[in-house]
N, C-alpha and C positions, 0 to 999 in steps of 0.2 A: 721162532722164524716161521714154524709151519701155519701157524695163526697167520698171521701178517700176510705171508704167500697167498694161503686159501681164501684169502679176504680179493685180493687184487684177482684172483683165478674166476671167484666167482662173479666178479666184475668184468672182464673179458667174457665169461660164458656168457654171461646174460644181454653185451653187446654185440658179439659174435652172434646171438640166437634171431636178436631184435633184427642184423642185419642181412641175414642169408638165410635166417629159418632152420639153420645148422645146430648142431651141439657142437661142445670141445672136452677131451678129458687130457688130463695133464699126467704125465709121469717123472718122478726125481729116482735116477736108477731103475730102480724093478720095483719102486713103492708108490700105489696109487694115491697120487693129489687130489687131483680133482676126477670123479667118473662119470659117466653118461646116467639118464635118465633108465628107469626099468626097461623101457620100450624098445628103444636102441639094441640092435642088434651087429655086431662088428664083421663086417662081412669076412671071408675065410682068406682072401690075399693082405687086407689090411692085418688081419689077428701076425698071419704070418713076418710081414713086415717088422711086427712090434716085437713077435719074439725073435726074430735074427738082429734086433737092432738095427733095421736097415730103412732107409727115407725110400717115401711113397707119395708121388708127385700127379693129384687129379684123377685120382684111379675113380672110375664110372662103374655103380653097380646099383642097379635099378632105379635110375633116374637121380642118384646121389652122385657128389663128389666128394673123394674123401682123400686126406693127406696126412702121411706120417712127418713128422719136422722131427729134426736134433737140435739145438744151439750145437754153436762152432765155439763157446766156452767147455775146454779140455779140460774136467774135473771128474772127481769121484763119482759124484751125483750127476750125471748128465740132466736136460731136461729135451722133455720130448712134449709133444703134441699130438695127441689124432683129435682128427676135424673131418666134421661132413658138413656140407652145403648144400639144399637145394637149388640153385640157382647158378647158373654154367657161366663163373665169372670168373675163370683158375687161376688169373695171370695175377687180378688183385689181389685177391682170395689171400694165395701165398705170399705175396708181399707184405701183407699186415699179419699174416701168422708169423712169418716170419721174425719181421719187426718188433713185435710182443713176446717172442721167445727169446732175441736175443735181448732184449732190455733186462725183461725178467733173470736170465740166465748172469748177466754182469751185476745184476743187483745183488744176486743173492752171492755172487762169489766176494763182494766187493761186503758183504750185510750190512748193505744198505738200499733196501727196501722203497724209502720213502718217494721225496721229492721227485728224487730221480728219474723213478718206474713212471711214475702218474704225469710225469711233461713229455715223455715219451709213446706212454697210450695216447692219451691225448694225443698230440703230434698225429699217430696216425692213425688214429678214430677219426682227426679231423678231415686229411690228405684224402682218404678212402672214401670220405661224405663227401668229396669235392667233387669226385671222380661220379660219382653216383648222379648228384645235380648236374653236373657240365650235361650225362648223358641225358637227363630230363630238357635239359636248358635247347642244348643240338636238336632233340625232336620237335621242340616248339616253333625253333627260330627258323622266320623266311627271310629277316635282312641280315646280312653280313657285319656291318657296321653295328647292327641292337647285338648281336650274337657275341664279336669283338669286348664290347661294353660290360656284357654280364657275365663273360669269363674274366676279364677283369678286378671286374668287383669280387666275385669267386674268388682268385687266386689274393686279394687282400686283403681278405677274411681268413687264409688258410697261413698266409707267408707275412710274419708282420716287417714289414719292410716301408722306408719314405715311400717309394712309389712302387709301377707297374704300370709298365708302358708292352703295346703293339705299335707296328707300323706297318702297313700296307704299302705295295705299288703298285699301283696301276698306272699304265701309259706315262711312266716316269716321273709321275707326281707321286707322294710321299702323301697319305692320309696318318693323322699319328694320335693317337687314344692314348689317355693316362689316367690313371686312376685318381689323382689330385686333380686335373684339369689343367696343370700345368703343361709349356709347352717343354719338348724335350729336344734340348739345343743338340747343334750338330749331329741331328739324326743321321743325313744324309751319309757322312766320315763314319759312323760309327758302322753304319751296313755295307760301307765298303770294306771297312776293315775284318769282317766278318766273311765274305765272298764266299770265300774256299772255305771257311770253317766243316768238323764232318761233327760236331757236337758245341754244347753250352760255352762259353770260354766267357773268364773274370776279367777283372781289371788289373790282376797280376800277370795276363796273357797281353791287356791292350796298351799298360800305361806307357809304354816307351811312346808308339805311334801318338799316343793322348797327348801327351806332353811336350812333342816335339810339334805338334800340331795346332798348340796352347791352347786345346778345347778346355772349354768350361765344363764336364762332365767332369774332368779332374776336382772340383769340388767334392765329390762323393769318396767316400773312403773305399766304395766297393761297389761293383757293377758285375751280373751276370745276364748275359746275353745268348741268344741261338737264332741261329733264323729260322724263315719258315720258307718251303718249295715248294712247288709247283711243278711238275716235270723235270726234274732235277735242276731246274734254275732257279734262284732266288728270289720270293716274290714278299719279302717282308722280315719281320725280326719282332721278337720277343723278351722281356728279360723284366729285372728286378734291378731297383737301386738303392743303394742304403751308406747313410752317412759313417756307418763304422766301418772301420776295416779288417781286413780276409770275414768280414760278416757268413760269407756263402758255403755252409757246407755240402756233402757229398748228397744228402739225403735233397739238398734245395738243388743241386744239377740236376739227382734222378725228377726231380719234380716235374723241372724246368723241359726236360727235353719228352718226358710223357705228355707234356702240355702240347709242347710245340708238335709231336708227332701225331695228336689228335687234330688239331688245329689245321695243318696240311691234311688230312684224310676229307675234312670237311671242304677245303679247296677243292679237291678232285669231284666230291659227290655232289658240291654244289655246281660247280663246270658241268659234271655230264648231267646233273639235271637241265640245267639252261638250255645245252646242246637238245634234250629232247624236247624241252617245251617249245625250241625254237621250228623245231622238223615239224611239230604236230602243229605249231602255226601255219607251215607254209602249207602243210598237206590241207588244212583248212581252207586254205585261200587259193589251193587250185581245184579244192571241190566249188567252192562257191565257182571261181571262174570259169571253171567247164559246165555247168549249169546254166550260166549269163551267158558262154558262145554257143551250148546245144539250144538255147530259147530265139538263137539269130536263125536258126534254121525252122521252113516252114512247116509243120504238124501235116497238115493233108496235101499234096501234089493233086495241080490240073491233069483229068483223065482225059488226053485227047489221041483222038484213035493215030494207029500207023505213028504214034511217037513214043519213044519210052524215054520218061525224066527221072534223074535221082538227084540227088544232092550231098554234099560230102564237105565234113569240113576237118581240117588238121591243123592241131591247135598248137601253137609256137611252145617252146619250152617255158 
């Protein structure tokens, strides 16, 4: 088993390394798996962490971040992680350590190692590279609609599902993207049925309303939906469709609703940009026009004795 394990650990290190510039060493119990490079040195709160047995969430020590993990698999051998990162990324960071300790941690309780482990790293070596690109993708994009399109395409390459659909509102009309190019019938019903929602919700949340409403979306065996806001009111929806049914697990909600929460972040930062690009329009256009009514006024004044002339002008708003 320890072959097998060190095999899959040194593959985590070396994605783990490629990805944050980090190292990872592994412990089963009090016996080292996998250890750090010579260089590495374990800073004195982390050492401490590891020998009280106790988890260490983003600790900061000279421009590192480092985290101690347990799996939440209850056995003899616990498994642990410490991880450093150079790169101030802690919220994913921990999510994919996580995710790889506990996989690893059911594999080996379960010994079974194979399959299992490696659809799982996977899974989220790929989730994690999504999250990476989206942020590539968000610094490029100036239109809303190309930006919509290529997170799209992202989350179809990450989530293999029939489709992937967005929908937008503006001014009451419904703009709607899918990843097939297909149209996505009773949009409208389906972001009403969502209003209130305060997170993701299936088709085992929607079918009653579906079906009494005799939407064609009841074709699918499974539907996960969320919207997206805009000042706390509704200004679109998100989701995945898939011919099988309960298809959607826990880990595609958590996906679904980190999608949709970046997704509205971008709403707001593109608003207040417009908002400023639109100020420095206007301040543009009362420079130029106070320039055009200070050129109505004349440059030199008639010197005529026993009179004094000035001139004045107050420029409307």
């Amino acid at each position: 088993m320890d072959g097998e394990l060190s095999e899959i650990l040194v593959e985590i290190q070396s994605s783990w390394s490629e990805l944050t510039g980090g190292g990872i060493a592994c412990f089963v119990g009090d016996r080292e798996v996998l250890g750090f490079d010579k260089q590495t040195k374990v800073p004195p709160k982390v050492q401490q962490a590891l020998d009280r047995e106790l988890a260490l969430d983003g600790h900061l020590h000279r421009g590192r971040q480092w985290w101690v993990l347990h799996s939440s698999v209850k056995d003899d051998g616990v498994l642990r992680f410490i991880a450093w990162a150079k790169k101030d990324s802690a919220e994913k960071h921990q999510v994919l350590l996580q995710t790889w300790i506990e996989a690893i941690s059911f594999g080996v309780k379960e010994k079974n190692l194979g399959k299992m482990i490696t659809e799982a790293l996977v899974g989220a070596w790929d989730r994690l590279s999504f999250f990476y690109e989206f942020t590539h993708i968000v610094s490029r994009a100036t239109d809303l609609s190309e930006l919509m399109v290529a997170i799209i395409e992202l989350l179809k390459r990450v989530i293999f599902v029939e489709d992937v659909f967005i929908v937008l509102r503006e001014n009451s009309e419904l703009q709607i993207l899918t990843a097939s190019g297909r149209d996505l019938a009773n949009a409208d019903l389906l972001l009403s049925l969502i209003e209130e929602s305060t997170g993701p919700v299936s088709m085992r949340d929607l079918k009653a309303s579906l079906v009494q409403a005799e939407s064609s979306l009841m074709e699918y065996g499974d539907l996960l939906v969320t919207r997206l806001t805009l000042d706390g009111h509704t200004n679109g929806m998100i989701g995945f469709l898939d011919k099988r049914e309960e298809r959607f697990t826990a880990n595609d909600i958590q996906l679904l609703a980190s999608v949709a929460d970046r997704i509205c972040s971008i709403f707001e930062s593109m608003r207040s940009r417009m908002i400023w690009q639109e100020r420095q329009r206007i301040e543009r256009e009362l420079e130029v026009a106070a320039k055009i009514q200070a050129s109505l006024l004349p440059e030199v004044l008639p010197d005529i004795m026993d009179v004094d002339i000035a001139v004045h002008l107050q420029p409307a708003r």
